[in-house]
C-alpha positions as CSV (number, residue, x, y, z in Angstrom):
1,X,6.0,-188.2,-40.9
2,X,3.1,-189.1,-43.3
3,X,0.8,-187.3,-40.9
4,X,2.8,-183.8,-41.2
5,X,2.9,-184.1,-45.3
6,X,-0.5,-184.9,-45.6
7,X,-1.2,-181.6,-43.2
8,X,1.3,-180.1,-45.3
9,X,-0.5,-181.2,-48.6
10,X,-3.9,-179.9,-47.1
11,X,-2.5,-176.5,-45.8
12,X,-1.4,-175.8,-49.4
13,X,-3.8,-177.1,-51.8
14,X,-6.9,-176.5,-50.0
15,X,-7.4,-172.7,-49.8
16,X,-6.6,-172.5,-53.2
17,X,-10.2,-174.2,-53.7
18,X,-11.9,-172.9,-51.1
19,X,-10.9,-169.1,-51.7
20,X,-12.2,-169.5,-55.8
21,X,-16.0,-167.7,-54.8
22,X,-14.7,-164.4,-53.3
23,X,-16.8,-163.4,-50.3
24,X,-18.3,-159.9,-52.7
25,X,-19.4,-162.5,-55.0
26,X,-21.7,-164.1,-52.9
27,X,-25.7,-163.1,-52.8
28,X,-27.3,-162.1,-49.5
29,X,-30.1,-165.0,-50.1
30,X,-29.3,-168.3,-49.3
31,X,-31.1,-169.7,-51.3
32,X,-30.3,-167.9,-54.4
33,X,-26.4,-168.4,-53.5
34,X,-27.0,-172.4,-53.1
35,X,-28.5,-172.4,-56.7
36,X,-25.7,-170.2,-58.2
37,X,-23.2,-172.5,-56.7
38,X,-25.4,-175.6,-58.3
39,X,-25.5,-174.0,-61.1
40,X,-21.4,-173.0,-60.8
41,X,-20.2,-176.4,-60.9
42,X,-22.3,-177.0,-64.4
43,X,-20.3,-174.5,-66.1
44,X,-16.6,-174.8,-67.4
45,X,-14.1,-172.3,-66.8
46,X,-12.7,-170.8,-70.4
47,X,-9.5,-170.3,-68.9
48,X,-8.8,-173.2,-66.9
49,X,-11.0,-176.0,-69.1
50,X,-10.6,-178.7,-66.2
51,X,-12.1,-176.6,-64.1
52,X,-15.7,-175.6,-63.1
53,X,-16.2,-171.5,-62.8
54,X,-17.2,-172.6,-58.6
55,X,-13.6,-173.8,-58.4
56,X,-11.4,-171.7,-60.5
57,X,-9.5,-168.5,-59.2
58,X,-9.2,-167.5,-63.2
59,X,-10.6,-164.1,-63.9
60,X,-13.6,-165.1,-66.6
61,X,-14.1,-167.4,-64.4
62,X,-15.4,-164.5,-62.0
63,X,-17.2,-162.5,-64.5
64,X,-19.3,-166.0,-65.1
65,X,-20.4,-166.2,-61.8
66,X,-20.8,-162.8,-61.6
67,X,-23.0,-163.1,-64.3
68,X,-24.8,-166.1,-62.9
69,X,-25.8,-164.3,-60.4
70,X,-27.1,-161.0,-62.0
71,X,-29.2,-163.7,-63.9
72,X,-31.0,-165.3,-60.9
73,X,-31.4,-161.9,-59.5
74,X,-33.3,-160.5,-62.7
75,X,-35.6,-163.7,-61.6
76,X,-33.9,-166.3,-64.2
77,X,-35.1,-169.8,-63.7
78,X,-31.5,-172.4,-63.9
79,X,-32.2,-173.5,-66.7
80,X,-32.9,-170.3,-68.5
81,X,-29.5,-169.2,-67.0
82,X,-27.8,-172.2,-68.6
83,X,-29.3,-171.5,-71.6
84,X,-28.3,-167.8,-71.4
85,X,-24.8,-169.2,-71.1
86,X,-24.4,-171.4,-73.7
87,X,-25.9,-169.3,-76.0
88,X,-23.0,-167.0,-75.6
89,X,-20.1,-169.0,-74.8
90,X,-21.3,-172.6,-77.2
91,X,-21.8,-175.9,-76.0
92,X,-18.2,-176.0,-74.8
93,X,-18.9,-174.1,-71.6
94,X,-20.9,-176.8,-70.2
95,X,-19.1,-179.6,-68.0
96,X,-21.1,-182.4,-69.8
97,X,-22.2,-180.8,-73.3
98,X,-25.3,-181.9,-75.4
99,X,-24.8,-185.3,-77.3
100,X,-25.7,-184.2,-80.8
101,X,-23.6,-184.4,-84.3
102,X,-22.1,-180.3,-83.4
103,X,-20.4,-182.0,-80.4
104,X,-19.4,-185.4,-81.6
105,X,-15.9,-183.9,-81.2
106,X,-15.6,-183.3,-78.0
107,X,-17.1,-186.5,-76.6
108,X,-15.2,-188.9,-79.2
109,X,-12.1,-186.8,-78.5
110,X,-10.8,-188.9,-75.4
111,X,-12.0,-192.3,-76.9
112,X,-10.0,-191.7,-80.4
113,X,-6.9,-190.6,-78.3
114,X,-6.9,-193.6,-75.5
115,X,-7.0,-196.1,-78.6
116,X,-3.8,-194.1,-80.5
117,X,-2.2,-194.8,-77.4
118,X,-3.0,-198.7,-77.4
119,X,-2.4,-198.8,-81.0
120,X,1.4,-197.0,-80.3
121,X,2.3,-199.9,-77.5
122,X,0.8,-202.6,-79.5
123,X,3.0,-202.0,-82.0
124,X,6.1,-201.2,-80.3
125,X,5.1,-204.8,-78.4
126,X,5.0,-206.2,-81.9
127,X,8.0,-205.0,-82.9
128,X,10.3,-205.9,-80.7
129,X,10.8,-202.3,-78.7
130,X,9.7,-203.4,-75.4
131,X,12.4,-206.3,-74.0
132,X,10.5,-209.0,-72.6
133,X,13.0,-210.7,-69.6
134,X,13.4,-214.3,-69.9
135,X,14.2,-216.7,-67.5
């Protein structure tokens, strides 16, 4: 039984990954393709925001690549095609943005929210809301 959910699970979920880079997207050079791909999975998707613009289906997420590519054919180093992106999108469309005082936000963002949530329980624990069993 755990053997046909987990095919189950696979035949489902899978695709929906693996079908994100249509087959027009991709470049005719190898080599060029394996560095948009790299530089795919550096980018976020707008859209989606979990996502990198390699994995998501999400239609800006397609016009990025798209434009990843017309980049590295006009002879773009990766860098400068980073660069070209997050000069038009901000520092938010890069999966790990620059640590500098514009983007304190959004790394301190998931720190300042994890401790609310410790403060909430300690206090509930404190007062009384969570029953402690007792032999």
């Amino acid at each position: 039984m755990k053997t046909l959910l987990c095919a189950l699970f696979f035949c489902l979920f899978l695709p929906a990954v693996a079908l994100a880079v249509q087959p027009d997207e991709m470049m005719q050079d190898a080599v060029l393709e394996s560095r948009a791909r790299v530089i795919s999975k550096q980018l976020r998707c707008l859209v989606c925001q979990g996502e990198d613009i390699d994995e998501s289906a999400a239609g800006l997420a397609r016009d990025l690549r798209l434009l990843v590519r017309e980049r590295l054919s006009a002879g773009d180093s990766d860098a400068q095609v980073l660069s070209f992106v997050q000069e038009r999108y901000g520092d938010y469309v890069l999966m790990k943005p620059p640590v500098a005082p514009r983007t304190w936000i959004l790394w301190l963002t998931p720190f300042l929210v994890l401790g609310a949530g410790f403060a909430f329980v300690w206090r509930l624990v404190r007062r009384g809301f969570v029953r402690r069993d007792r032999a």
